[in-house]
Biopython code that builds the backbone (N, CA, C, O; Angstrom):
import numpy as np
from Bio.PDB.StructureBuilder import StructureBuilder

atoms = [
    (1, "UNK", "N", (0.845, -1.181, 0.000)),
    (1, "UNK", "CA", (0.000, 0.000, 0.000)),
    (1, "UNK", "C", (0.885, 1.237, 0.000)),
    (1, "UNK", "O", (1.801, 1.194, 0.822)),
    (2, "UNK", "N", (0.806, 2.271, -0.712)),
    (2, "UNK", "CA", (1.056, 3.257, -1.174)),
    (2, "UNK", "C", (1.645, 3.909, -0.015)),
    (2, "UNK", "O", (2.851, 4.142, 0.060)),
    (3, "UNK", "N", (0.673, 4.249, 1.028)),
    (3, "UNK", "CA", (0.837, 5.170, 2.271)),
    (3, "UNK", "C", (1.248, 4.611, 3.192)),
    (3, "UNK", "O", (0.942, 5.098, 4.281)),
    (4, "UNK", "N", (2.186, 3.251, 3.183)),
    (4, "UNK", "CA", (2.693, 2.668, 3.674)),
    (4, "UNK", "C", (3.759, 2.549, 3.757)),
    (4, "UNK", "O", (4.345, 2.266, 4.802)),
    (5, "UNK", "N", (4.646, 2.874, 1.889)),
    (5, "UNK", "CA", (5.923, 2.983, 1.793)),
    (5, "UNK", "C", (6.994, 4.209, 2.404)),
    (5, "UNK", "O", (6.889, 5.313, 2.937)),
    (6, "UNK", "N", (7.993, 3.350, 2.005)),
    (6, "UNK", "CA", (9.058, 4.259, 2.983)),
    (6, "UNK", "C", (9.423, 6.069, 2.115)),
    (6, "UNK", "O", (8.863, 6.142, 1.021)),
    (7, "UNK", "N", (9.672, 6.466, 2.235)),
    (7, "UNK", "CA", (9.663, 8.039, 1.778)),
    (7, "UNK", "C", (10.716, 8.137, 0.988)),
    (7, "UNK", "O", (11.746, 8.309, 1.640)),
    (8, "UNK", "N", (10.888, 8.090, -0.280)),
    (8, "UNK", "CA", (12.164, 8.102, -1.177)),
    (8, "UNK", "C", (13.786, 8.705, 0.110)),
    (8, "UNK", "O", (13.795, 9.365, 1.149)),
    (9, "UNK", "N", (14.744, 8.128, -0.597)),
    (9, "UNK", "CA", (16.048, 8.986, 0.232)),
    (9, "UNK", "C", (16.091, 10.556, 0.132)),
    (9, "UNK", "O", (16.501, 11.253, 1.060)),
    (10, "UNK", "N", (15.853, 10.819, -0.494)),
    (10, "UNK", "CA", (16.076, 12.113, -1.995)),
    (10, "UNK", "C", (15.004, 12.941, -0.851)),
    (10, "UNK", "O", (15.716, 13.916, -0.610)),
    (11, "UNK", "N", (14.303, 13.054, -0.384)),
    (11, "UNK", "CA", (13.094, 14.029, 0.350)),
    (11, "UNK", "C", (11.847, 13.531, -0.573)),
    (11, "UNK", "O", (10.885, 13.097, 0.061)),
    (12, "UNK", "N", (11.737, 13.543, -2.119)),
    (12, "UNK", "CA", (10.827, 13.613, -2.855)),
    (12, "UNK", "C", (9.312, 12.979, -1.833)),
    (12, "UNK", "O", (9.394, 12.213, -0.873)),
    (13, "UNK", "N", (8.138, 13.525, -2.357)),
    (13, "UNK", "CA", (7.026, 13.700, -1.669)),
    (13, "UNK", "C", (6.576, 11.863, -2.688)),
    (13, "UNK", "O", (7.032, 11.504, -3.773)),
    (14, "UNK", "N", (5.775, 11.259, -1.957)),
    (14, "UNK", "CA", (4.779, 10.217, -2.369)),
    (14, "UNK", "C", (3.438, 11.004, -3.188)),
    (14, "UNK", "O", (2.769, 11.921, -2.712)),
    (15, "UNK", "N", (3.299, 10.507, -4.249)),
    (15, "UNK", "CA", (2.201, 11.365, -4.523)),
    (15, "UNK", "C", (0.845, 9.250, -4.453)),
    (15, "UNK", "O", (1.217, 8.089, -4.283)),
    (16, "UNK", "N", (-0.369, 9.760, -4.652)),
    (16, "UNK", "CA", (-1.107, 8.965, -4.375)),
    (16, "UNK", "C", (-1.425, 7.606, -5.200)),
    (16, "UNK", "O", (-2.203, 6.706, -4.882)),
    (17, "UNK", "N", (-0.294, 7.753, -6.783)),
    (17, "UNK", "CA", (-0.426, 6.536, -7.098)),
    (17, "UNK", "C", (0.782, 5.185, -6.450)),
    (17, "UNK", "O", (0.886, 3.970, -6.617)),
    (18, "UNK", "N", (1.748, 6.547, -5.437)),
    (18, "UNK", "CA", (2.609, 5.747, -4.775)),
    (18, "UNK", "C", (3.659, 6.019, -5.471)),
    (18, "UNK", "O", (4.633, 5.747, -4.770)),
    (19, "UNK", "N", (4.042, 6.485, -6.671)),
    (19, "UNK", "CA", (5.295, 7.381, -7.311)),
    (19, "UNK", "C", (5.693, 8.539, -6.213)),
    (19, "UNK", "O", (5.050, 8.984, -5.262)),
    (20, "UNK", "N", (6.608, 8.758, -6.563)),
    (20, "UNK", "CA", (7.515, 9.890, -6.247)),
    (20, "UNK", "C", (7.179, 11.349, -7.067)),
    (20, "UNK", "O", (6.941, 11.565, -8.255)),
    (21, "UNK", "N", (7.268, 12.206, -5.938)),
    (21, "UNK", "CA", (7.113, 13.387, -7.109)),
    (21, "UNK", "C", (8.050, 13.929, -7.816)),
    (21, "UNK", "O", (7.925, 15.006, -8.399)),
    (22, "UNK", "N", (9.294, 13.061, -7.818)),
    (22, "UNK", "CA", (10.831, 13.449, -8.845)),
    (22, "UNK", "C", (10.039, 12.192, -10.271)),
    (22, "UNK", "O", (10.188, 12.335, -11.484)),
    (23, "UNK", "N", (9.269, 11.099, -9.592)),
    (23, "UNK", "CA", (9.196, 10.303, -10.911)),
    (23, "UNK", "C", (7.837, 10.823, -11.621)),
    (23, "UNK", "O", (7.747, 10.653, -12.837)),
    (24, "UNK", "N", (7.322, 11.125, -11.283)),
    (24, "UNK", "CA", (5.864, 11.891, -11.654)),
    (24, "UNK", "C", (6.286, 12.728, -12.747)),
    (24, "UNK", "O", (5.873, 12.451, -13.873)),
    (25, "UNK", "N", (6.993, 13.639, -12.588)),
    (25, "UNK", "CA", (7.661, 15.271, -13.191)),
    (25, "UNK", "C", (8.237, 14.873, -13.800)),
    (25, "UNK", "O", (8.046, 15.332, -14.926)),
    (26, "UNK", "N", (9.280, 13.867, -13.746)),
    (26, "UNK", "CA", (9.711, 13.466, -14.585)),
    (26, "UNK", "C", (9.440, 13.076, -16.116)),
    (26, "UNK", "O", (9.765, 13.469, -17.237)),
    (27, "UNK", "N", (8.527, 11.908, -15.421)),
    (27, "UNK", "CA", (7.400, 11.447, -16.887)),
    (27, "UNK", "C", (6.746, 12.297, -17.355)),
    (27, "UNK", "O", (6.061, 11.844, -18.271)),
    (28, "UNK", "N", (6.566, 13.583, -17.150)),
    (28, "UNK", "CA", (5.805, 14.385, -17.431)),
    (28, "UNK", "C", (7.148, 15.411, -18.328)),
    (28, "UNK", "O", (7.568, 15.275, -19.477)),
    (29, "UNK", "N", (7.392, 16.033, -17.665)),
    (29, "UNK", "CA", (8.847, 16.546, -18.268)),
    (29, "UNK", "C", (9.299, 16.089, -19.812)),
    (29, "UNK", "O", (9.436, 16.916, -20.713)),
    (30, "UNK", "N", (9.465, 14.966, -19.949)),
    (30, "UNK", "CA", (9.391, 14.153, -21.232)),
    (30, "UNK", "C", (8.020, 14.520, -22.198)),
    (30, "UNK", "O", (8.211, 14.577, -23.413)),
    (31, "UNK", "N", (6.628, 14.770, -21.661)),
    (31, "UNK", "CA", (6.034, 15.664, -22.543)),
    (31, "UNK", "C", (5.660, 16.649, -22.406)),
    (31, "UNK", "O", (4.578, 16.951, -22.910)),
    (32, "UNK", "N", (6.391, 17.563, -21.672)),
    (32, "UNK", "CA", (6.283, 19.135, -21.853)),
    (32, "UNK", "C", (5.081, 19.827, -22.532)),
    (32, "UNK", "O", (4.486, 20.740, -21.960)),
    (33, "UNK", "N", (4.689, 19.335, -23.894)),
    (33, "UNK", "CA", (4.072, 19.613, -24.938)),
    (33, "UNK", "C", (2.463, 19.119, -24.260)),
    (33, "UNK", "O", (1.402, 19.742, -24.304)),
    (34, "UNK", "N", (2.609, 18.462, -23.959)),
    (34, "UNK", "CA", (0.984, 17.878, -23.296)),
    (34, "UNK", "C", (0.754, 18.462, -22.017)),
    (34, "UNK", "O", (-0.282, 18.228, -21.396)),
    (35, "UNK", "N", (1.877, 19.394, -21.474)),
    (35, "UNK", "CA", (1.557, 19.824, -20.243)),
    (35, "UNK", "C", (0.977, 21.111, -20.604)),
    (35, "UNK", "O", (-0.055, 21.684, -20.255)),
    (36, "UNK", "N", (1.901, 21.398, -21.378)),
    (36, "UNK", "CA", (1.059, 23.106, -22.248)),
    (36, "UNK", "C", (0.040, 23.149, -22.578)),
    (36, "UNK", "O", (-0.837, 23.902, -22.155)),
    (37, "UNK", "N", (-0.058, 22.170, -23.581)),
    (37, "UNK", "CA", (-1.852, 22.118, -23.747)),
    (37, "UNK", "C", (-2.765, 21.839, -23.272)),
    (37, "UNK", "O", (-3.759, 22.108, -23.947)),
    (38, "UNK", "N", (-2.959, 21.351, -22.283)),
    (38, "UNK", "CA", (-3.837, 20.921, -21.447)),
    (38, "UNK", "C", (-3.386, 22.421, -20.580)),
    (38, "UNK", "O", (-4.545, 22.829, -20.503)),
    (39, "UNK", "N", (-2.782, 23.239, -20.063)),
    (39, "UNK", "CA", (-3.020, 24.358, -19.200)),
    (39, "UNK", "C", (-3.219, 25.659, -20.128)),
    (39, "UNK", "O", (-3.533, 26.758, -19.670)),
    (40, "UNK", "N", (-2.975, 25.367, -21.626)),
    (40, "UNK", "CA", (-3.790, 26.034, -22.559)),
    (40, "UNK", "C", (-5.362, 26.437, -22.310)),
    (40, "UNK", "O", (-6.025, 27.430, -22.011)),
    (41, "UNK", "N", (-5.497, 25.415, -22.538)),
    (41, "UNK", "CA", (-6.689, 24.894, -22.847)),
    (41, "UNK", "C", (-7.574, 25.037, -21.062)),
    (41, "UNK", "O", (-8.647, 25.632, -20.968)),
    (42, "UNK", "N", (-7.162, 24.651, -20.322)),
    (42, "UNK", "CA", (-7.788, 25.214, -18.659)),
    (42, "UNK", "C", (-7.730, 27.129, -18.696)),
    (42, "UNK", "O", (-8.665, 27.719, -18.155)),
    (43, "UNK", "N", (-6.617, 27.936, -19.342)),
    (43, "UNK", "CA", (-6.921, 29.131, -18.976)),
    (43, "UNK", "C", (-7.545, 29.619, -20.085)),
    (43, "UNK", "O", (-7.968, 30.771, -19.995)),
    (44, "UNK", "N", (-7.764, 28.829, -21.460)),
    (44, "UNK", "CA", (-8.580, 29.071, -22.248)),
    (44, "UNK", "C", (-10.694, 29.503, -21.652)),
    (44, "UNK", "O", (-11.516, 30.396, -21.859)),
    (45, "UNK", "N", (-10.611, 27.999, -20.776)),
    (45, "UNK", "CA", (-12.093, 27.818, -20.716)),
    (45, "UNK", "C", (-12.551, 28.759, -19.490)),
    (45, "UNK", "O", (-13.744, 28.510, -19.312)),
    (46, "UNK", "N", (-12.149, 29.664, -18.633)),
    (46, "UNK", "CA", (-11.888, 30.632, -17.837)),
    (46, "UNK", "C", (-13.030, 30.165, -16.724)),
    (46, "UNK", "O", (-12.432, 29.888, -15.684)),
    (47, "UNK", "N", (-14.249, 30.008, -16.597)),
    (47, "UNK", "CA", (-15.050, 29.653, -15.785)),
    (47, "UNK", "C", (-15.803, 28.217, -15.959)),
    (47, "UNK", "O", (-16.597, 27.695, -15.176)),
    (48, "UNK", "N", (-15.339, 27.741, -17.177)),
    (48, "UNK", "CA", (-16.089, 26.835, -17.366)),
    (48, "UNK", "C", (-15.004, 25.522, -17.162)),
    (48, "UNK", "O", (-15.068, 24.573, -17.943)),
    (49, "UNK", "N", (-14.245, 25.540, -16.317)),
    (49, "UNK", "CA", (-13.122, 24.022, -16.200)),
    (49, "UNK", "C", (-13.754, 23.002, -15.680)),
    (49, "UNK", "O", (-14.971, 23.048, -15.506)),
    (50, "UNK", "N", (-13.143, 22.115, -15.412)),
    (50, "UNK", "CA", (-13.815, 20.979, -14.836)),
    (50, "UNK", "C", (-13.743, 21.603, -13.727)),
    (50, "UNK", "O", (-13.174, 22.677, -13.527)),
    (51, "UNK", "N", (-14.693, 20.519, -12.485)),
    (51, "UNK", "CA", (-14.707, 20.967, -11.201)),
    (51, "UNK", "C", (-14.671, 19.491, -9.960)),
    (51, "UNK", "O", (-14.815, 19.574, -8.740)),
    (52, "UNK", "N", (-14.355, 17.831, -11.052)),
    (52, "UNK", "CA", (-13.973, 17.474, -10.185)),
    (52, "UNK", "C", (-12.609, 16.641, -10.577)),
    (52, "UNK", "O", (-11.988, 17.023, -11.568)),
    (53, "UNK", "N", (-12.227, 15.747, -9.982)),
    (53, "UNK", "CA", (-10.790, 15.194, -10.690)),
    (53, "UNK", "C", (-10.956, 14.236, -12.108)),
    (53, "UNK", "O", (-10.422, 14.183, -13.216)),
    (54, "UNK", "N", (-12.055, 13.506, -11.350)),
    (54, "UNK", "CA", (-12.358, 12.878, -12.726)),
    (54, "UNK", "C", (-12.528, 13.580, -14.085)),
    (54, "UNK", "O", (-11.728, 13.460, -15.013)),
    (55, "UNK", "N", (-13.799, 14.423, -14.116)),
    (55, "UNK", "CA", (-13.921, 15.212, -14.891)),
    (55, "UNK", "C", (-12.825, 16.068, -15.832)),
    (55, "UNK", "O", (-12.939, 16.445, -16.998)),
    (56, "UNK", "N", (-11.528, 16.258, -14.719)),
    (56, "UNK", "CA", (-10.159, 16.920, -15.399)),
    (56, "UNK", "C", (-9.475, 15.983, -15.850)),
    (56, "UNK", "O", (-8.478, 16.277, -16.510)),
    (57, "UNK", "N", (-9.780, 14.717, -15.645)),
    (57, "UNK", "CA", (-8.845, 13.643, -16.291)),
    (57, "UNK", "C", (-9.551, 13.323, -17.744)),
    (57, "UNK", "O", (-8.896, 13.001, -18.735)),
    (58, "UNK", "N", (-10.724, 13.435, -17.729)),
    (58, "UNK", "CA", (-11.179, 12.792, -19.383)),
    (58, "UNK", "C", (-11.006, 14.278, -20.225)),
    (58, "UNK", "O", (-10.879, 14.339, -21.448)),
    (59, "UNK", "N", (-11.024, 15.286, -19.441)),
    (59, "UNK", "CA", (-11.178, 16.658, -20.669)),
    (59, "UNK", "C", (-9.602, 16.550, -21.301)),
    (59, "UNK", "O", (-9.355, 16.581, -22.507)),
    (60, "UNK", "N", (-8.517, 16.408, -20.142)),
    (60, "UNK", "CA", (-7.146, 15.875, -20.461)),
    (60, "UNK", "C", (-6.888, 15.216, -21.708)),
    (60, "UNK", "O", (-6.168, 15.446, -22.679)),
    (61, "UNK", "N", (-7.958, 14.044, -21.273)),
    (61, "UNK", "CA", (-7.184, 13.002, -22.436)),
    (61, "UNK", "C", (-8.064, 13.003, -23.763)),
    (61, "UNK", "O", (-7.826, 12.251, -24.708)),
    (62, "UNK", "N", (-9.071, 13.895, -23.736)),
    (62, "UNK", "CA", (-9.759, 14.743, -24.741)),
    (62, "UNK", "C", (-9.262, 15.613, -25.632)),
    (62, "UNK", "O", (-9.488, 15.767, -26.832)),
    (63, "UNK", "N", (-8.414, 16.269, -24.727)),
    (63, "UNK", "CA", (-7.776, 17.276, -25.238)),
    (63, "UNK", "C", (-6.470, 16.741, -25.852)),
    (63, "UNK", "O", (-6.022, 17.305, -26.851)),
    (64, "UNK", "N", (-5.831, 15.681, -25.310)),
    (64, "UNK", "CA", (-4.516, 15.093, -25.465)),
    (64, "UNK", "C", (-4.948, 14.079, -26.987)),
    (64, "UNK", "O", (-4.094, 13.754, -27.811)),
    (65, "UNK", "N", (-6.330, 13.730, -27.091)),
    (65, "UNK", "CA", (-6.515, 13.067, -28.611)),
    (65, "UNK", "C", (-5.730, 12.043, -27.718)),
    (65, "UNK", "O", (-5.499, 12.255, -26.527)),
    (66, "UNK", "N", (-5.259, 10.680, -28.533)),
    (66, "UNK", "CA", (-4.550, 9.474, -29.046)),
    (66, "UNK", "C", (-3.169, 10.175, -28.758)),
    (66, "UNK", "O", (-2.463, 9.374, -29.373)),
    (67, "UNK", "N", (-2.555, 10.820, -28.411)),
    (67, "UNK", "CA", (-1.282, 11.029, -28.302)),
    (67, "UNK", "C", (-0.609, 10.884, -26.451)),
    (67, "UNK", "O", (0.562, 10.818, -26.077)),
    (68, "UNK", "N", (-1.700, 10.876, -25.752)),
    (68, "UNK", "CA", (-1.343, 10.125, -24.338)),
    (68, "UNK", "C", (-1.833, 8.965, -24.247)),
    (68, "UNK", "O", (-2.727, 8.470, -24.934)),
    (69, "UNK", "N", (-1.118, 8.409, -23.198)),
    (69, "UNK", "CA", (-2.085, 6.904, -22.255)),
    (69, "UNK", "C", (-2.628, 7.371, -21.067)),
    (69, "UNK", "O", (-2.423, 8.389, -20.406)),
    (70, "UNK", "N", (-3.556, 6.164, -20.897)),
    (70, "UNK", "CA", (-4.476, 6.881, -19.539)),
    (70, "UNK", "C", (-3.084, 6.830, -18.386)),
    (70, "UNK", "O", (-3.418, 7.628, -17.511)),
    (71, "UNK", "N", (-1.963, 6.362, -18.084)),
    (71, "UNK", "CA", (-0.771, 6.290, -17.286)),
    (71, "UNK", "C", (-0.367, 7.859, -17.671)),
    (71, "UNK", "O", (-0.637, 8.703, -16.817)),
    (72, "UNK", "N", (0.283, 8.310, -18.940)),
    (72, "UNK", "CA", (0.656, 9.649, -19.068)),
    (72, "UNK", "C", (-0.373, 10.806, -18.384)),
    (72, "UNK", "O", (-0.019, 11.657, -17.568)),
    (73, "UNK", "N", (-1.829, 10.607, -18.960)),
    (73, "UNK", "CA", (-3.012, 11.696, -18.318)),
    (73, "UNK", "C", (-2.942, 11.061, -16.484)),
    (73, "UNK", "O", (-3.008, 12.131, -15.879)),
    (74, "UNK", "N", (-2.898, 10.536, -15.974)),
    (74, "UNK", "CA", (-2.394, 10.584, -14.813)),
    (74, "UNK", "C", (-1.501, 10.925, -13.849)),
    (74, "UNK", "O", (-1.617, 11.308, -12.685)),
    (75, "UNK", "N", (-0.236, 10.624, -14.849)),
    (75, "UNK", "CA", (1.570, 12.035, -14.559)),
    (75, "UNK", "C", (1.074, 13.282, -14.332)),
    (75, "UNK", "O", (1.200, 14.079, -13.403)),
    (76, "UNK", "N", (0.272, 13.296, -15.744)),
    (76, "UNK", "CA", (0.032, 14.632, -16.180)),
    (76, "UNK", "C", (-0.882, 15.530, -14.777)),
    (76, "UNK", "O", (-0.771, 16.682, -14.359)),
    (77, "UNK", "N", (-1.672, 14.503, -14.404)),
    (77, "UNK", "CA", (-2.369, 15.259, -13.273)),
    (77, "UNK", "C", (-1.660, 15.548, -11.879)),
    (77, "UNK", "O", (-1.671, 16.481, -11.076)),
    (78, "UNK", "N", (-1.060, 14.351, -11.968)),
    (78, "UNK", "CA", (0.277, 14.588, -10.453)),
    (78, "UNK", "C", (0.940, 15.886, -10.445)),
    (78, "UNK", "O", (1.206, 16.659, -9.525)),
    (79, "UNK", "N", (1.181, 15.939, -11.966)),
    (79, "UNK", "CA", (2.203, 16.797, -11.902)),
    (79, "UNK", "C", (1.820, 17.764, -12.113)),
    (79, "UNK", "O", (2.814, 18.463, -12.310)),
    (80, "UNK", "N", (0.674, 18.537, -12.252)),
    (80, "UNK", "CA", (-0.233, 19.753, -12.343)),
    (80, "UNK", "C", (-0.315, 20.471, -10.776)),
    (80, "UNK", "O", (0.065, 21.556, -10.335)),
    (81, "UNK", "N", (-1.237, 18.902, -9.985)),
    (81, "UNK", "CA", (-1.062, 19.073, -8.452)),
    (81, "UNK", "C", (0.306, 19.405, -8.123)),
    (81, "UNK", "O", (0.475, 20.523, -7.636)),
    (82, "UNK", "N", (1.209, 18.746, -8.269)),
    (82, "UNK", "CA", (2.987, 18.834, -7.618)),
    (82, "UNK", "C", (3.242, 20.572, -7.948)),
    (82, "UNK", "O", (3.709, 21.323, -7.092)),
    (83, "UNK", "N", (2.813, 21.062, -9.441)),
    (83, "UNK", "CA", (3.854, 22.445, -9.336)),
    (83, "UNK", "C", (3.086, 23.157, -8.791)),
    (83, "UNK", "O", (3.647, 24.227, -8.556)),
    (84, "UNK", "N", (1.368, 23.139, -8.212)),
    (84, "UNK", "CA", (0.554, 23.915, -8.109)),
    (84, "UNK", "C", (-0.553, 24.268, -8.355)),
    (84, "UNK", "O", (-1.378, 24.683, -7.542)),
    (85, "UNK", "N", (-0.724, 24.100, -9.856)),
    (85, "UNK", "CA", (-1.614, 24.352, -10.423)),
    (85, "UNK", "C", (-3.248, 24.210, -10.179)),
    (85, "UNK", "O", (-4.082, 25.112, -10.259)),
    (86, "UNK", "N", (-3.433, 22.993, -9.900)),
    (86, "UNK", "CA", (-4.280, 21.942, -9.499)),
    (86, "UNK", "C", (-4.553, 21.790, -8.110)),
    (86, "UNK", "O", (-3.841, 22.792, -8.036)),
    (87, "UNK", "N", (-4.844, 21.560, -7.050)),
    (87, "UNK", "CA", (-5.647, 21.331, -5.909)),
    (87, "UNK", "C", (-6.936, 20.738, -5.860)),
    (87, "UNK", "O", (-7.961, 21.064, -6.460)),
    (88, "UNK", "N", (-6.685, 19.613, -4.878)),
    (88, "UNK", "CA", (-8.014, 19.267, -4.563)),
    (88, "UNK", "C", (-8.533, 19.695, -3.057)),
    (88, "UNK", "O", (-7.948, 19.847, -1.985)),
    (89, "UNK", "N", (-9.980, 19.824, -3.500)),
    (89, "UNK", "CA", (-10.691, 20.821, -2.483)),
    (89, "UNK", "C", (-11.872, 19.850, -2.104)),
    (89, "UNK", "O", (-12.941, 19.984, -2.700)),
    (90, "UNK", "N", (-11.679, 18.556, -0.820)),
    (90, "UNK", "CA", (-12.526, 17.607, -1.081)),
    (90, "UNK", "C", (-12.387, 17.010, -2.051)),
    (90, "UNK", "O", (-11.238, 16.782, -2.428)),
    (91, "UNK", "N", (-13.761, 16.431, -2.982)),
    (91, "UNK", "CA", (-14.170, 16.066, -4.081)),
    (91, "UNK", "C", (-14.054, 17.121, -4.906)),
    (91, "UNK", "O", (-14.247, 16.620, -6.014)),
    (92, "UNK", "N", (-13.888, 18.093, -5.034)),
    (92, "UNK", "CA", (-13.544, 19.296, -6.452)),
    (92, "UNK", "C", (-12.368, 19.807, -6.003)),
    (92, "UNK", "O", (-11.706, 19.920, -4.971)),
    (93, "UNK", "N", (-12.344, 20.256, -7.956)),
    (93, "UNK", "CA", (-10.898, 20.835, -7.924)),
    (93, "UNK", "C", (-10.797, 22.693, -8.056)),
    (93, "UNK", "O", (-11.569, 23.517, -8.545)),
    (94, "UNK", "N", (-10.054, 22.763, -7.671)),
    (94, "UNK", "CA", (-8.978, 24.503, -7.317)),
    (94, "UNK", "C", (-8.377, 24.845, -8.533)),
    (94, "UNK", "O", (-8.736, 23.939, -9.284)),
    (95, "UNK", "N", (-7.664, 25.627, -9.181)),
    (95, "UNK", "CA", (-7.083, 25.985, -9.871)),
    (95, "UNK", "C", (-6.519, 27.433, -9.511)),
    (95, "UNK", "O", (-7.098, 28.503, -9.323)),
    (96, "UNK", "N", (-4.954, 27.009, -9.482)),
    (96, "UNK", "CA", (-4.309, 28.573, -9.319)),
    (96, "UNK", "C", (-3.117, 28.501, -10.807)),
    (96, "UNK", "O", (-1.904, 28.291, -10.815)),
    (97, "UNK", "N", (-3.900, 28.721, -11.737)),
    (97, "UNK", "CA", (-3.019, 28.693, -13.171)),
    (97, "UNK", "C", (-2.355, 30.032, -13.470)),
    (97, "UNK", "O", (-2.754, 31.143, -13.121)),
    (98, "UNK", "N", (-1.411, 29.766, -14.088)),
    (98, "UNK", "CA", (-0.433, 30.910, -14.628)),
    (98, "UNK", "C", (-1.241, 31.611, -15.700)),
    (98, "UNK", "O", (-2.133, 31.115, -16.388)),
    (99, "UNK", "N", (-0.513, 33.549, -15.735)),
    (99, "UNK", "CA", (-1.425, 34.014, -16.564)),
    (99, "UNK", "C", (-1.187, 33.535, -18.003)),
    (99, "UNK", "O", (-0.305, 32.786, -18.425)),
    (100, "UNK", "N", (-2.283, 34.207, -18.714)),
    (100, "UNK", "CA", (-2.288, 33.693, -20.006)),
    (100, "UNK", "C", (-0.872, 34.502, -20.428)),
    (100, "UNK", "O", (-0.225, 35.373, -19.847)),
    (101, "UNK", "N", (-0.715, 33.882, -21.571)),
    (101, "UNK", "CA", (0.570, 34.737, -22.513)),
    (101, "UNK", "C", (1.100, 34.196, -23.562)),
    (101, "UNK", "O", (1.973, 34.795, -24.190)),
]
sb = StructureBuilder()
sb.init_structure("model")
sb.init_model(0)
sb.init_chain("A")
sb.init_seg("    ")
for serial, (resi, resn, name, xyz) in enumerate(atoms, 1):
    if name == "N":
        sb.init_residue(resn, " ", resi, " ")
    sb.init_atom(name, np.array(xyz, "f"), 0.0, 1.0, " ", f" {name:<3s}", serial, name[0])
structure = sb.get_structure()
């Protein structure tokens, strides 16, 4: 169980699929390009984002077309939560996104 394991050496945080948040960012890091668009596309829709996790995971891989796996749209969400972006509030989600530009 996830919240069981021992805490990487490194400090890195456990995130909830039981990765690391150096391996999370990582995998994510590698598509840069899917991280943009998908936070495109969130400061695009301005009031209208998703509002729970699920919901931000299928608009994700909506938005991502055939070019992620449901494993990548999952990085992708760690790693949204990890820099910030993302928060969960209960069952819904927060958003503190960077300005547009």
């Amino acid at each position: 169980m996830p919240c069981f394991a021992k805490p990487p050496a490194n400090g890195a945080a456990i995130q909830p699929s039981g990765r690391s948040t150096e391996s999370v960012i990582g995998t994510v890091d590698a598509s840069d390009s899917l991280m943009k668009l998908v936070l495109d596309d969130l400061i695009k829709r301005k009031a209208a984002k998703p509002r729970t996790a699920k919901t931000l995971k299928n608009t994700m891989q909506a938005r991502c077309g055939g070019h992620a796996s449901a494993n990548q749209i999952e990085a992708l969400f760690e790693a949204l939560v990890a820099r910030g972006y993302v928060r969960m509030d209960g069952p819904k989600v927060a958003y503190t996104l960077p300005a547009a530009g």
